[in-house]
C-alpha positions in Angstrom: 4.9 12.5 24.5 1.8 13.3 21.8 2.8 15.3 19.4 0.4 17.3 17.2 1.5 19.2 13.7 -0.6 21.9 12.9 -3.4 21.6 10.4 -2.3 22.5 6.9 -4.0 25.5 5.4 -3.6 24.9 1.4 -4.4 21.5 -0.8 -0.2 20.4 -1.0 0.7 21.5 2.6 0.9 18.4 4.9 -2.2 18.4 7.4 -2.1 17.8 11.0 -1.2 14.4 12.5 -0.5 12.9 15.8 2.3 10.9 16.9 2.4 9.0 20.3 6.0 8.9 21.8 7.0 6.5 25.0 7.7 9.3 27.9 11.0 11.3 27.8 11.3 11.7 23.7 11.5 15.3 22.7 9.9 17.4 19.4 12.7 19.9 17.8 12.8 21.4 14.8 15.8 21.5 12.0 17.7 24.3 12.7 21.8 24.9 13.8 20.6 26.0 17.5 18.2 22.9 17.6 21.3 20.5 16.9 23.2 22.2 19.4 20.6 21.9 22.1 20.5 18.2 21.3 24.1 17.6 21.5 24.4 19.8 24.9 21.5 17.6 26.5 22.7 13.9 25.3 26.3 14.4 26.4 25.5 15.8 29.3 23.5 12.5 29.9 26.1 10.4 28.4 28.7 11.9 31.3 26.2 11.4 34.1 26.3 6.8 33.2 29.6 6.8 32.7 28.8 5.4 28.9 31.6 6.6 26.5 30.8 3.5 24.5 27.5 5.1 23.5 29.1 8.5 22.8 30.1 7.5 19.0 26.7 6.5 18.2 24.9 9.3 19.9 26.6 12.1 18.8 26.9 10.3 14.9 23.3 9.9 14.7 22.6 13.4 15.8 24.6 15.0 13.5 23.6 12.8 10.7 19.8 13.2 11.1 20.2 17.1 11.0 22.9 17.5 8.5 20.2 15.7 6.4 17.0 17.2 7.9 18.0 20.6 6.4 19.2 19.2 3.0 15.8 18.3 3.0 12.1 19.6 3.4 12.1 18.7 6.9 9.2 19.2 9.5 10.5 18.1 12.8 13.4 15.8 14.6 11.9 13.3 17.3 14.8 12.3 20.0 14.8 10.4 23.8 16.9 13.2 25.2 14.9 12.6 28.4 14.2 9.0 29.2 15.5 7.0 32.1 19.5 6.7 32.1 18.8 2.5 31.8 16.6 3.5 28.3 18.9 5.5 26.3 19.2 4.1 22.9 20.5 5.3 19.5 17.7 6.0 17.1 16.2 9.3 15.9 12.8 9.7 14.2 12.2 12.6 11.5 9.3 13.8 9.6 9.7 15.4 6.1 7.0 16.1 3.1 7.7 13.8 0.5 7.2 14.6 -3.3 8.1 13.9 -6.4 11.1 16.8 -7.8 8.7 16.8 -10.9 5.6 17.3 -8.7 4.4 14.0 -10.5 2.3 11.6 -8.3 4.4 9.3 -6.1 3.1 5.9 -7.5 6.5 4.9 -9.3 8.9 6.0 -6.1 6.5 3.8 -4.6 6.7 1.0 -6.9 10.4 0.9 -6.6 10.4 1.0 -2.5 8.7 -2.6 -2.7 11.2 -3.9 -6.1 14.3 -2.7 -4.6 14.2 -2.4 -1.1 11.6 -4.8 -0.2 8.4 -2.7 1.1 5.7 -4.1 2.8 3.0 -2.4 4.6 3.0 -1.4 8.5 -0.8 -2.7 10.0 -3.8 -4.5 8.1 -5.0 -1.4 7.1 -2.0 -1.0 4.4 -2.4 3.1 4.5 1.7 3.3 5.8 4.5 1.8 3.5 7.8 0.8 5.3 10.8 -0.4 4.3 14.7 -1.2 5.5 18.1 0.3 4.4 21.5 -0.2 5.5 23.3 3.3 5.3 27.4 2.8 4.7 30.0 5.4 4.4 27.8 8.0 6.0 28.6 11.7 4.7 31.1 13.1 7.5 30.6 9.7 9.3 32.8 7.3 7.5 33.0 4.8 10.9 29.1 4.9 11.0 26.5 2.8 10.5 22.8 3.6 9.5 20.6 1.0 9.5 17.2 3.0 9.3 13.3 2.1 8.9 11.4 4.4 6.7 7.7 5.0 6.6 5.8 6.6 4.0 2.1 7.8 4.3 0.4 9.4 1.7 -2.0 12.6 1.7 -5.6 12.4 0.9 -6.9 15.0 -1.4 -3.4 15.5 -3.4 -3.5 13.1 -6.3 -0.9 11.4 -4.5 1.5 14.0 -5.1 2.5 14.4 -1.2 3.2 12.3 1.1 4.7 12.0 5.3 8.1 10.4 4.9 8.9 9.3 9.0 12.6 7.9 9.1 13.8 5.9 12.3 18.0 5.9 12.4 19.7 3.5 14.4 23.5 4.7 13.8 25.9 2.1 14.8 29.9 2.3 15.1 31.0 -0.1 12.5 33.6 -1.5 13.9 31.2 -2.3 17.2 28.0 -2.6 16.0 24.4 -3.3 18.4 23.2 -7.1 18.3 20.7 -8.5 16.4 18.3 -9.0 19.1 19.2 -5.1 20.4 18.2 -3.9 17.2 15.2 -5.8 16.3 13.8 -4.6 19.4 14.6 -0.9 19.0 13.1 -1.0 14.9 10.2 -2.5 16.6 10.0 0.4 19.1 9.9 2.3 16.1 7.4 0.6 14.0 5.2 1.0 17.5 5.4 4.3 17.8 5.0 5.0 14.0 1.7 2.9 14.6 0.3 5.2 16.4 0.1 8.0 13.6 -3.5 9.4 12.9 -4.3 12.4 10.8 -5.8 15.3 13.1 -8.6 17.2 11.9 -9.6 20.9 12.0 -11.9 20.0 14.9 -8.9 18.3 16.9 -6.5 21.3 16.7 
Protein backbone atom coordinates (compact mmCIF):
# COMPACT_ATOMS: atom_id res chain seq x y z
CA UNK A 1 0.00 0.00 0.00
CA UNK A 2 1.32 3.82 -0.76
CA UNK A 3 -0.29 6.05 1.03
CA UNK A 4 -0.33 9.78 0.19
CA UNK A 5 -1.67 12.70 2.77
CA UNK A 6 -2.85 15.61 1.19
CA UNK A 7 -0.72 18.67 0.74
CA UNK A 8 -1.14 21.11 3.48
CA UNK A 9 -2.59 24.50 2.54
CA UNK A 10 -1.29 26.93 5.47
CA UNK A 11 2.52 27.45 6.98
CA UNK A 12 1.65 25.01 10.54
CA UNK A 13 -0.58 22.33 8.69
CA UNK A 14 1.43 19.15 8.02
CA UNK A 15 2.19 18.84 4.17
CA UNK A 16 1.84 15.80 2.14
CA UNK A 17 4.00 12.71 2.60
CA UNK A 18 4.16 9.15 1.35
CA UNK A 19 4.32 6.15 3.22
CA UNK A 20 5.13 2.65 1.53
CA UNK A 21 3.27 -0.20 3.26
CA UNK A 22 4.09 -4.24 2.50
CA UNK A 23 0.62 -5.36 0.66
CA UNK A 24 -2.46 -6.01 2.78
CA UNK A 25 -1.98 -2.90 5.45
CA UNK A 26 -4.96 -0.60 5.46
CA UNK A 27 -5.21 3.49 5.90
CA UNK A 28 -8.24 4.52 8.54
CA UNK A 29 -8.90 7.42 10.14
CA UNK A 30 -9.61 8.11 14.09
CA UNK A 31 -13.08 7.88 14.45
CA UNK A 32 -15.63 5.34 16.80
CA UNK A 33 -16.91 3.71 13.26
CA UNK A 34 -13.25 3.35 12.05
CA UNK A 35 -12.39 1.25 15.37
CA UNK A 36 -15.32 -0.73 14.87
CA UNK A 37 -14.54 -1.59 11.31
CA UNK A 38 -11.12 -2.67 12.42
CA UNK A 39 -12.30 -4.83 15.20
CA UNK A 40 -15.10 -6.50 12.82
CA UNK A 41 -12.36 -7.30 10.08
CA UNK A 42 -9.34 -8.68 12.59
CA UNK A 43 -11.71 -11.03 14.48
CA UNK A 44 -13.22 -12.15 11.76
CA UNK A 45 -9.64 -13.08 10.55
CA UNK A 46 -8.60 -14.25 13.88
CA UNK A 47 -11.78 -17.01 13.71
CA UNK A 48 -10.89 -18.05 10.15
CA UNK A 49 -6.77 -19.58 11.79
CA UNK A 50 -8.19 -20.80 14.57
CA UNK A 51 -5.66 -18.27 16.70
CA UNK A 52 -7.35 -17.31 20.00
CA UNK A 53 -3.82 -16.85 21.33
CA UNK A 54 -3.46 -13.77 19.14
CA UNK A 55 -6.99 -12.47 20.02
CA UNK A 56 -5.61 -10.59 23.40
CA UNK A 57 -3.07 -8.79 21.59
CA UNK A 58 -5.11 -7.88 18.52
CA UNK A 59 -7.97 -6.66 19.93
CA UNK A 60 -5.62 -4.66 22.97
CA UNK A 61 -3.65 -2.96 20.44
CA UNK A 62 -6.59 -1.84 18.55
CA UNK A 63 -8.29 -0.32 21.13
CA UNK A 64 -5.26 1.16 22.68
CA UNK A 65 -4.02 2.96 19.41
CA UNK A 66 -7.50 4.64 18.95
CA UNK A 67 -8.50 5.32 22.49
CA UNK A 68 -5.24 7.35 22.09
CA UNK A 69 -5.45 8.51 18.46
CA UNK A 70 -8.49 10.70 19.49
CA UNK A 71 -6.95 11.97 22.74
CA UNK A 72 -4.63 13.24 20.45
CA UNK A 73 -4.27 15.39 17.17
CA UNK A 74 -4.30 12.26 15.13
CA UNK A 75 -4.12 12.08 11.24
CA UNK A 76 -4.50 8.53 10.33
CA UNK A 77 -4.23 4.61 11.87
CA UNK A 78 -2.07 2.20 9.60
CA UNK A 79 -3.16 -1.60 10.30
CA UNK A 80 -2.44 -5.33 8.33
CA UNK A 81 -6.13 -6.12 8.37
CA UNK A 82 -5.52 -7.74 5.04
CA UNK A 83 -2.29 -9.74 4.78
CA UNK A 84 -1.89 -13.34 4.36
CA UNK A 85 -3.37 -15.51 7.44
CA UNK A 86 0.61 -16.87 8.01
CA UNK A 87 1.53 -12.71 8.29
CA UNK A 88 -0.68 -11.48 10.87
CA UNK A 89 1.23 -9.74 13.51
CA UNK A 90 0.45 -7.27 16.34
CA UNK A 91 1.64 -3.86 15.59
CA UNK A 92 -0.25 -0.73 14.55
CA UNK A 93 1.32 2.38 12.99
CA UNK A 94 -0.27 6.01 13.61
CA UNK A 95 0.54 9.42 12.41
CA UNK A 96 -0.21 12.56 14.48
CA UNK A 97 1.12 16.40 14.28
CA UNK A 98 3.44 16.90 16.91
CA UNK A 99 3.90 20.35 18.69
CA UNK A 100 4.84 21.89 21.53
CA UNK A 101 1.37 22.81 24.05
CA UNK A 102 3.16 26.32 24.12
CA UNK A 103 3.59 26.40 20.31
CA UNK A 104 7.35 26.75 21.27
CA UNK A 105 9.92 25.06 18.77
CA UNK A 106 10.33 21.33 19.50
CA UNK A 107 14.27 21.47 20.15
CA UNK A 108 13.97 20.71 24.08
CA UNK A 109 11.17 17.63 23.54
CA UNK A 110 13.80 16.69 21.29
CA UNK A 111 16.71 16.96 23.54
CA UNK A 112 15.07 14.92 26.07
CA UNK A 113 13.99 11.92 23.57
CA UNK A 114 17.87 11.31 23.11
CA UNK A 115 18.74 11.96 27.38
CA UNK A 116 15.90 9.88 28.53
CA UNK A 117 14.89 7.49 26.17
CA UNK A 118 17.85 6.97 24.17
CA UNK A 119 17.18 8.53 20.52
CA UNK A 120 19.13 7.93 17.75
CA UNK A 121 18.48 8.72 14.17
CA UNK A 122 16.73 6.28 11.54
CA UNK A 123 19.16 6.40 8.07
CA UNK A 124 22.46 8.52 7.41
CA UNK A 125 20.58 11.24 6.45
CA UNK A 126 19.53 11.99 10.32
CA UNK A 127 16.16 13.97 9.04
CA UNK A 128 13.84 11.09 11.31
CA UNK A 129 14.44 10.79 15.14
CA UNK A 130 13.42 7.31 16.74
CA UNK A 131 13.33 6.07 19.88
CA UNK A 132 12.03 2.89 22.15
CA UNK A 133 9.43 2.76 25.04
CA UNK A 134 8.14 0.03 27.11
CA UNK A 135 4.35 0.88 27.84
CA UNK A 136 3.10 -0.87 31.31
CA UNK A 137 -0.30 -0.72 32.94
CA UNK A 138 -1.92 0.37 29.68
CA UNK A 139 -5.16 2.70 30.38
CA UNK A 140 -8.17 0.00 30.14
CA UNK A 141 -5.41 -2.61 29.38
CA UNK A 142 -3.88 -3.50 32.69
CA UNK A 143 -2.69 -7.32 31.23
CA UNK A 144 -1.07 -5.37 28.22
CA UNK A 145 2.09 -4.70 27.06
CA UNK A 146 3.31 -1.83 24.66
CA UNK A 147 6.50 -1.95 23.57
CA UNK A 148 6.32 0.82 20.83
CA UNK A 149 9.02 2.61 18.31
CA UNK A 150 8.41 6.22 17.76
CA UNK A 151 9.50 8.41 14.92
CA UNK A 152 9.61 12.01 14.75
CA UNK A 153 10.18 14.11 11.58
CA UNK A 154 10.23 17.61 11.58
CA UNK A 155 8.51 20.26 9.12
CA UNK A 156 10.47 22.55 6.99
CA UNK A 157 9.36 26.06 6.87
CA UNK A 158 7.87 26.08 10.63
CA UNK A 159 10.72 27.15 12.90
CA UNK A 160 10.53 23.77 14.10
CA UNK A 161 7.39 24.21 15.68
CA UNK A 162 5.64 21.03 13.91
CA UNK A 163 6.58 17.97 13.48
CA UNK A 164 5.10 14.04 12.04
CA UNK A 165 5.11 11.88 15.15
CA UNK A 166 4.65 7.97 13.39
CA UNK A 167 4.21 5.44 16.42
CA UNK A 168 4.68 1.58 15.72
CA UNK A 169 2.75 -0.55 18.81
CA UNK A 170 3.51 -3.95 19.38
CA UNK A 171 0.95 -4.83 22.28
CA UNK A 172 1.92 -7.88 24.01
CA UNK A 173 -0.09 -10.01 26.76
CA UNK A 174 2.06 -9.79 29.78
CA UNK A 175 1.77 -12.74 31.09
CA UNK A 176 2.73 -14.33 27.41
CA UNK A 177 4.76 -12.03 25.84
CA UNK A 178 6.35 -12.34 21.80
CA UNK A 179 10.13 -13.45 21.79
CA UNK A 180 12.97 -11.43 21.39
CA UNK A 181 13.87 -12.55 17.94
CA UNK A 182 9.74 -12.12 17.07
CA UNK A 183 9.90 -8.72 18.04
CA UNK A 184 13.15 -7.45 16.71
CA UNK A 185 11.93 -8.53 13.50
CA UNK A 186 8.54 -6.90 13.61
CA UNK A 187 10.21 -3.20 15.05
CA UNK A 188 12.45 -3.71 12.18
CA UNK A 189 9.47 -4.13 9.85
CA UNK A 190 8.58 -0.99 11.22
CA UNK A 191 11.64 1.01 10.95
CA UNK A 192 11.48 -0.36 7.03
CA UNK A 193 8.44 0.91 6.34
CA UNK A 194 8.95 4.23 8.31
CA UNK A 195 12.06 4.44 5.88
CA UNK A 196 10.27 4.83 3.20
CA UNK A 197 8.63 8.36 4.19
CA UNK A 198 9.20 11.19 1.66
CA UNK A 199 7.50 14.55 1.77
CA UNK A 200 5.18 14.92 -1.46
CA UNK A 201 5.01 18.09 -3.20
CA UNK A 202 2.27 20.16 -4.75
CA UNK A 203 3.40 18.77 -8.15
CA UNK A 204 2.99 15.04 -6.84
CA UNK A 205 -0.65 15.37 -5.56
Amino acid sequence: MTDSVPIATSALEMPGYRLLFPQGWTRFGVDEDSERDVLVRTRAKIKRMARPDIDFALTASIKSAFRQLRSIDALAMYLPVDVAEDSVIPMSITASRLLDPLGLPLDDRITQVFRDFGGDFLGSDRKIVRWRRTIRNLDGLPGAINEQVNYAIPVAGTGRKLGLLLSASIIQDAQKTIDDETLEAIIALSDSIVATFTWVTGREQ
